[in-house]
C-alpha positions in Angstrom: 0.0 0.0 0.0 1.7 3.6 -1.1 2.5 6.1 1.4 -0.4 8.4 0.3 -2.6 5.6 0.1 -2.2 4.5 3.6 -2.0 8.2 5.1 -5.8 9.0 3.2 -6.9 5.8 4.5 -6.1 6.9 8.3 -7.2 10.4 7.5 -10.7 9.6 5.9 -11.2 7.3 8.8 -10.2 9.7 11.7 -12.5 12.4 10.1 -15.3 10.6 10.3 -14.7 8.8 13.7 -14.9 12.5 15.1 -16.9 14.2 12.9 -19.8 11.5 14.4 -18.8 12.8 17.9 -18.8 16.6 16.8 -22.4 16.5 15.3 -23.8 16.3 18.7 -21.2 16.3 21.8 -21.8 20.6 22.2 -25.2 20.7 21.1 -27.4 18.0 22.3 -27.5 20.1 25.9 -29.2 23.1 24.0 -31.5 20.3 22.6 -32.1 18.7 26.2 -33.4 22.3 27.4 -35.3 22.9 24.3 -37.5 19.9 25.5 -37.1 20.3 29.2 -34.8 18.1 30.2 -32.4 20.5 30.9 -32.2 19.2 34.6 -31.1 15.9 32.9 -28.3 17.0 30.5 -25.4 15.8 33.6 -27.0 12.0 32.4 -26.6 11.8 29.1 -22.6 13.5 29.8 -22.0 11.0 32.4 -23.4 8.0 30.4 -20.3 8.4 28.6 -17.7 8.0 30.8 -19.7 5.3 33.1 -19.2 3.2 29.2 -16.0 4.2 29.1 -15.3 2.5 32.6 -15.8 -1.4 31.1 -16.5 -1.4 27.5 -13.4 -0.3 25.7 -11.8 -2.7 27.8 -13.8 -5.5 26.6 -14.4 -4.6 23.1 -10.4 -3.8 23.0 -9.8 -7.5 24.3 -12.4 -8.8 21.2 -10.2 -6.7 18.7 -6.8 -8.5 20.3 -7.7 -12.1 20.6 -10.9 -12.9 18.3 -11.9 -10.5 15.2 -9.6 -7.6 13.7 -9.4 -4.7 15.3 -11.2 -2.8 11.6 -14.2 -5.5 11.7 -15.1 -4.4 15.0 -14.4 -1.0 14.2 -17.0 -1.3 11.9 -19.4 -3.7 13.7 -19.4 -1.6 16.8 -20.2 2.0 14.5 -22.9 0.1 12.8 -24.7 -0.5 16.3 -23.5 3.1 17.5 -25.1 4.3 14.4 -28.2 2.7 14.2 -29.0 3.3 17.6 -28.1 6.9 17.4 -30.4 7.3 13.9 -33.3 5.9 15.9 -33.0 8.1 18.7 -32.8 11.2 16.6 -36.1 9.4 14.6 -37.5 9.1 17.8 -37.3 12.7 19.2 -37.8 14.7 15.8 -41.4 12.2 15.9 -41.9 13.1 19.2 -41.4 16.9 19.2 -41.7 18.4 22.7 -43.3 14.9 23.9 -40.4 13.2 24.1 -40.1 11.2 27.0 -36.6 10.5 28.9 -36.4 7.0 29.6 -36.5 5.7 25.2 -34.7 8.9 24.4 -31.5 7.6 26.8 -31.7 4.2 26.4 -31.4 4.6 22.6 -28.6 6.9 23.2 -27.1 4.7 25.9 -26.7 1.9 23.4 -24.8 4.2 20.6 -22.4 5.4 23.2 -21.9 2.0 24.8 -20.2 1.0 21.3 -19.4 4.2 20.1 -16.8 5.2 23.1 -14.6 1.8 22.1 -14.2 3.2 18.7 -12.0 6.3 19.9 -9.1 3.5 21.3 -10.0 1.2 18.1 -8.9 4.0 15.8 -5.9 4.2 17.4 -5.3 0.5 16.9 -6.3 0.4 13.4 -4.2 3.7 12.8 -0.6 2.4 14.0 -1.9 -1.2 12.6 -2.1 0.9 8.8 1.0 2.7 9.2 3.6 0.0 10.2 2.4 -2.1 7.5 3.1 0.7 5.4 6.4 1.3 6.4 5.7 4.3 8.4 6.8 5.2 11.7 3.4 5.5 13.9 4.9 7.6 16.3 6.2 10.3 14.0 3.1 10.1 11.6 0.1 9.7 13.5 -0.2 12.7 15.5 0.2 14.6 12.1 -3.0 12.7 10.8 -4.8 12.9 14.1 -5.2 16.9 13.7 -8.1 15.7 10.9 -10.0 14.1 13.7 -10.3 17.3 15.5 -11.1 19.0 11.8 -14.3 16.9 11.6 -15.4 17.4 14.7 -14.8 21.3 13.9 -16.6 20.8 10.9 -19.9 19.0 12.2 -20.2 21.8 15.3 -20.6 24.0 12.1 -22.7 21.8 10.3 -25.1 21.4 12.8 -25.4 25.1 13.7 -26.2 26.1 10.3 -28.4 23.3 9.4 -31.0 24.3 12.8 -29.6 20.8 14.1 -28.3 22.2 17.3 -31.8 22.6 18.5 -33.4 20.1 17.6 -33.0 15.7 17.4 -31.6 16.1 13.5 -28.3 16.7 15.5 -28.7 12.7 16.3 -29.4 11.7 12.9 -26.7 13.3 11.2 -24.0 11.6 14.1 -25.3 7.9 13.5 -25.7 8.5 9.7 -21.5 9.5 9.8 -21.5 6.6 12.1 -23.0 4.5 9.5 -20.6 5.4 6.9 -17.9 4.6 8.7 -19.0 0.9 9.6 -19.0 0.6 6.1 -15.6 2.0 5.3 -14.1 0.4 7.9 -14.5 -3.2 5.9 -12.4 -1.6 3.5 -9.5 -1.2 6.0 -6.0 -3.2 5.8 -6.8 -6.4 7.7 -4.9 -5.8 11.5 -4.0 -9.0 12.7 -5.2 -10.3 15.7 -3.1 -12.3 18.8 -4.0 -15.6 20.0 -2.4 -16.7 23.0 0.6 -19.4 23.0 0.0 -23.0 23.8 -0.2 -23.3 27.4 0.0 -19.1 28.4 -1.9 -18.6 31.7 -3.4 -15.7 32.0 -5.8 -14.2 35.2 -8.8 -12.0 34.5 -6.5 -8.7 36.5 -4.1 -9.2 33.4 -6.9 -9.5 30.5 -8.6 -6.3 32.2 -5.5 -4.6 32.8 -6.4 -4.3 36.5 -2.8 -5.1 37.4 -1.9 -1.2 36.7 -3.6 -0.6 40.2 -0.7 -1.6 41.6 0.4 1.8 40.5 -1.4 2.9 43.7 1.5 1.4 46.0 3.4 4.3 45.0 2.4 7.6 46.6 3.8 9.4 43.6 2.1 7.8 41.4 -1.1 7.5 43.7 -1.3 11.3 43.9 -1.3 11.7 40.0 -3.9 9.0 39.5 -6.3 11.0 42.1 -5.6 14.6 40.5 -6.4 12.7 37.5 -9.8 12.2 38.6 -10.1 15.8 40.1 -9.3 17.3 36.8 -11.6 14.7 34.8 -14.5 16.0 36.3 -14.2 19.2 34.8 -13.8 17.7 31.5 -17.3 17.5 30.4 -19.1 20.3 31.9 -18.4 22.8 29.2 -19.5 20.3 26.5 -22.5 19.7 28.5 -23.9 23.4 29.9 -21.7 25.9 27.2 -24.2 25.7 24.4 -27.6 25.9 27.0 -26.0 28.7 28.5 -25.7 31.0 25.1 -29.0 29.6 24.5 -30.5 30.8 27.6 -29.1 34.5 26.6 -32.3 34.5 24.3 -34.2 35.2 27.1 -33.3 38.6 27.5 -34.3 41.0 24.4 -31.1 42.5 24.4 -28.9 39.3 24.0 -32.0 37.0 21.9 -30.4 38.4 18.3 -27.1 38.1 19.3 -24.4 35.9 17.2 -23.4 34.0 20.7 -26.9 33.2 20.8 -28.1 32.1 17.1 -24.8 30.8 16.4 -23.4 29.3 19.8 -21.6 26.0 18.1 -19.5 28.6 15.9 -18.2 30.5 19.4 -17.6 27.0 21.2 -15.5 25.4 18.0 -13.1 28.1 18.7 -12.0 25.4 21.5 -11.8 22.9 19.1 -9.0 25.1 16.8 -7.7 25.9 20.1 -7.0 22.5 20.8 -5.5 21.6 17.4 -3.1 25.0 17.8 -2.0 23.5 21.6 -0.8 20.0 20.7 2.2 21.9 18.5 2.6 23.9 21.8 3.1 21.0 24.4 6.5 19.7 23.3 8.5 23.3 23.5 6.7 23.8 27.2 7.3 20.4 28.5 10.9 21.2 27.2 11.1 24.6 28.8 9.0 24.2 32.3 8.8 20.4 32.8 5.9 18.3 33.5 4.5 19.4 36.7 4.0 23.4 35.3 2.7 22.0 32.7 -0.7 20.4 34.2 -0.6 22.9 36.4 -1.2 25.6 33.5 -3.6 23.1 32.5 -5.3 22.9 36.0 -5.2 26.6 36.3 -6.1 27.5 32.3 -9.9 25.4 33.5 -10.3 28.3 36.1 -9.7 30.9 33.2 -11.8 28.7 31.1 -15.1 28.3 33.9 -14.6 32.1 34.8 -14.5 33.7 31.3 -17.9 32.3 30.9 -19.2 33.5 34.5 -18.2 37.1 33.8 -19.1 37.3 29.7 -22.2 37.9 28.0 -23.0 38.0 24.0 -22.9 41.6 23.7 -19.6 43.6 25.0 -18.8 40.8 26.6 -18.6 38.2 23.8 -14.6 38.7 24.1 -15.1 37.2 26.7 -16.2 33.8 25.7 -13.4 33.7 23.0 -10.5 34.5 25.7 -12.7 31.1 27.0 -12.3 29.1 23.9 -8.6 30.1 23.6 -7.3 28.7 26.7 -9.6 25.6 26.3 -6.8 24.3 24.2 -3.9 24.5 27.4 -6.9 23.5 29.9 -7.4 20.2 27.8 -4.6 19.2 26.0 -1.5 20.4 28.5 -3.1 17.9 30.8 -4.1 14.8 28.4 -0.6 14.8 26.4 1.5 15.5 29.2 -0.3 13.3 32.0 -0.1 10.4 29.5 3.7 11.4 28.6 4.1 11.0 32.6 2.0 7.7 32.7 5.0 6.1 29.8 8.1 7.1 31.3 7.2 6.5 35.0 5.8 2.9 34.1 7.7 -0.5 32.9 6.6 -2.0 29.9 4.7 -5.2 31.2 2.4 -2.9 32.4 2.3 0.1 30.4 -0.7 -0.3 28.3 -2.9 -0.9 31.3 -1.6 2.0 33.3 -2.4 4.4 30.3 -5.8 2.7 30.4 -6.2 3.6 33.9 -5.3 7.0 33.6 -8.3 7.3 30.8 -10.3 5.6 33.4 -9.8 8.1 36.3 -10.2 10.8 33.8 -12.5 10.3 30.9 -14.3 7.5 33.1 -14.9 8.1 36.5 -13.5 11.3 36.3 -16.0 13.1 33.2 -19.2 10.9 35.0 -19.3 12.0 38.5 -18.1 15.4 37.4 -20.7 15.6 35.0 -23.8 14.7 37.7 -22.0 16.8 40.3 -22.1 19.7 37.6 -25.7 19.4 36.9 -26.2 19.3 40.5 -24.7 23.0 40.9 -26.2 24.1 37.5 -29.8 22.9 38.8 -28.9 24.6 42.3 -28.6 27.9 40.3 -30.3 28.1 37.7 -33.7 26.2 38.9 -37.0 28.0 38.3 -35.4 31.3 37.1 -35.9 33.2 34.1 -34.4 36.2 32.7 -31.6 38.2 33.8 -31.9 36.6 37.3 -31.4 32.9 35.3 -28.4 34.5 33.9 -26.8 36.0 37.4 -27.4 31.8 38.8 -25.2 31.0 35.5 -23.0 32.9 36.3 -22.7 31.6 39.8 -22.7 28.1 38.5 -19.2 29.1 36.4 -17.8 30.9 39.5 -18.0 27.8 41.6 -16.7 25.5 38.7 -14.0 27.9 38.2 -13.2 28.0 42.0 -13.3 24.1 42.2 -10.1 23.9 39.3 -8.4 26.3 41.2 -8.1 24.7 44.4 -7.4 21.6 42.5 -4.3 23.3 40.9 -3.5 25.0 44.5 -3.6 21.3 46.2 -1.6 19.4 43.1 1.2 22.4 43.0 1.4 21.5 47.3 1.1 17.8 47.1 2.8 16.8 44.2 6.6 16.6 43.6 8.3 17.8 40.7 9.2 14.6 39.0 13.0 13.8 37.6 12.2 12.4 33.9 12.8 9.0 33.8 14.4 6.9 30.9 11.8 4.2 29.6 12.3 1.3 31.4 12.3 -1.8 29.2 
C-alpha cells in the first residue's frame, strides 16, 4: 500500500470517527433544554464516561484475541449508528413529547459501542501505518489533527443546518457513524493475537487491572487521584456551554445576538484551540517540565469556567473567546502531558494498562461523576429562574466550577513533587 494511500486511509477514517462525535457532543445540551430536560443533560454526559469504565476494555480485548481490530471498528459503528439514527427518529417524531427513559436508552446503546471506537482508531491507525512502512509515532499525531477538523466541521454543520436545537443533530452523528462501519470493511486487515500453547493468564491481566498496583506508589497514587479531580471538569463545558448561550435569548437585548443564534461557531473556537496546543506542548514540556505544565492546564480550566461566569454575548462576547482560547492549554496540557508522565514513569509489562487507567480516572470516573455533580450545581442555580436573574445563577454556576479547578491546581502544586524524567524502562 503507497504512502499516500495508507496516510488518506487513516485520514478519511479519523475524520469521520470524530466528525460522528462533533455533530452532537456541544449541542445536544441546548437540545435537552429545548424539550425540558435541561435538569437531565449531567445523564446523558455521564453515560459516557460510566461506558467508558468497562467497554473499551472488553471490546479492546475482542479486537486483540478474536476478530480484527477494523471488523469491530466497523461492527461496533454500525450499532453506534443505528442506535443513534433511531434516537434522533425518535425525538424529531416526538417533538416536545419526548419522554426521557427511550430517548437515553437509545442513546445509551450508541455510546456504549461508540466510546470503544475512539481506542479502536488508534489501533487500526498504528496497525495501517507499520504495515506501510511508516513510523506511527512520528506520523500519527500529524494525521490525528483531521479528527479534530471533523469534529470542527460537524459543530458547524449542525449550527447552520437548525440541528443544534433540535433531534436532526442525532441523525446526522449515526448516519456518519454508518458510513464509517461501512468503510471500515475496507480497511487493511490488523492482525489479531492468539495466546501461545499453554500461556496462563488471570482476568486482572486481560482487564489490565494489574496497573492498580500503580497505587502502592504515593507518587504515582497522587497523579492518578488529581487525574480524577481534573476529569470532572472535563465534560461540563461540552455539557452546559451551548444551553448557557441559548439561555441569553431570554433577555431581548442578548435573543439576536451571534453567541446566541450561532453558539456551536463560538464553542468550535475550543476545538481550533486545541489543534493550535498539541504543537505547543513539546516546546513547554521542554522549557518548564511536566509538573508546570498540568498545572497551567489545571489553572487554564479556572480561566476557562470564569470567562464564561463574567461574559455575556454583547460587550462581553470577548469574553467567551478568551474562554475558547485557553480551552486548548486546559485540555490538552493535561491529556498529552499526563499520558507522557504515565510512559516514562511505568515499565513495559504494564504500560498499556496504566495508560488505560489514567483514561479511566479521567475520561471514566472522572468526566461521570463530574458531569452529575455539575448538573447538581447548574440545577442549584439556575432552577426556576428566568431572565436576567437565570443568567446571574449561571453565572454563579461558572464561578464555583471555576473555584473548584483552582483549588485543585493549588492542592496538586502543594502535594505533588516535581518529578525527575525517567528513561523508559524496558
Amino acid at each position: 500500500m503507497k504512502s499516500k494511500n495508507v496516510k488518506f486511509s487513516i485520514i478519511l477514517m479519523l475524520f469521520l470517527e470524530f466528525a460522528a462525535w462533533g455533530a452532537y457532543l456541544t449541542s445536544q445540551g441546548r437540545y435537552l433544554g429545548n424539550i425540558g430536560m435541561g435538569s437531565l443533560i449531567g445523564w446523558f454526559f455521564s453515560v459516557q464516561g460510566f461506558v467508558s469504565i468497562f467497554m473499551p476494555a472488553l471490546i479492546g480485548i475482542i479486537a486483540d484475541k478474536y476478530i480484527p481490530a477494523q471488523k469491530v471498528l466497523g461492527y461496533c459503528h454500525a450499532l453506534a449508528g443505528i442506535s443513534m439514527v433511531a434516537a434522533g427518529v425518535y425525538g424529531v417524531q416526538a417533538g416536545e413529547a419526548v419522554q426521557f427513559a427511550p430517548l437515553f436508552a437509545l442513546y445509551t446503546f450508541s455510546v456504549a459501542f461508540f466510546m470503544p471506537t475512539i481506542a479502536l482508531t488508534n489501533t487500526v491507525s498504528y496497525n495501517i501505518l507499520a504495515k506501510g512502512g511508516e513510523d506511527p509515532v512520528t506520523v500519527f499525531p500529524k494525521l490525528r489533527v483531521f479528527g479534530t477538523i471533523g469534529f470542527i466541521i460537524m459543530m458547524l454543520v449542525s449550527n447552520w443546518t437548525g440541528f443544534q436545537d433540535n433531534a436532526c443533530q442525532y441523525i446526522l452523528s449515526g448516519g456518519i457513524s454508518l458510513i464509517l462501519a461501512i468503510y471500515s470493511f475496507t480497511l487493511p486487515n490488523c492482525e489479531i493475537t492468539k495466546a501461545a500453547a499453554g500461556e496462563k493468564t488471570n482476568l486482572a491481566e486481560i482487564l489490565g487491572l494489574k496497573a492498580f498496583t500503580l497505587f502502592k506508589d504515593s507518587k504515582m497514587a497522587i497523579f492518578f487521584i488529581f487525574s480524577f479531580l481534573l476529569g470532572a471538569a472535563l465534560q461540563v463545558s461540552n455539557g452546559f456551554a451551548n444551553t448557557f448561550l441559548a439561555n441569553f435569548g431570554g433577555i431581548p437585548e442578548y435573543a439576536n445576538s451571534f453567541a446566541v443564534k450561532n453558539s456551536n461557531v463560538i464553542l468550535s473556537i475550543s476545538q481550533v484551540s486545541e489543534t493550535l496546543c498539541i504543537l505547543l506542548i513539546p516546546f513547554f514540556l521542554k522549557k518548564f517540565g511536566i509538573k508546570v505544565v498540568m498545572l497551567m492546564a489545571m489553572f487554564a480550566w479556572t480561566l476557562r469556567f470564569g470567562f464564561f461566569g463574567l461574559g455575556n454575548p454583547n460587550g462581553g462576547a470577548w469574553l467567551f473567546i478568551l474562554s475558547m482560547i485557553v480551552y486548548g492549554v486546559a485540555f490538552d496540557f493535561f491529556n498529552i502531558s499526563g499520558s507522557l508522565f504515565v510512559e516514562q514513569n511505568t515499565s513495559k509489562e504494564i504500560r498499556g494498562s496504566a495508560q488505560g487507567l489514567f483514561m479511566l480516572m479521567t475520561n471514566g470516573l472522572g468526566a461521570s461523576i463530574g458531569s452529575l455533580a455539575a448538573q447538581a450545581v447548574v440545577t442549584a442555580c439556575t432552577g426556576g429562574l428566568q431572565g436576567t436573574e437565570l443568567m446571574t445563577g449561571w453565572s454563579h454556576a461558572w464561578y464555583i466550577f471555576a473555584a473548584y479547578a483552582f483549588v485543585v491546581g493549588v492542592l496538586f502544586m502543594i502535594l505533588f513533587k516535581n518529578p525527575q524524567k525517567k528513561q523508559a524502562k524496558a
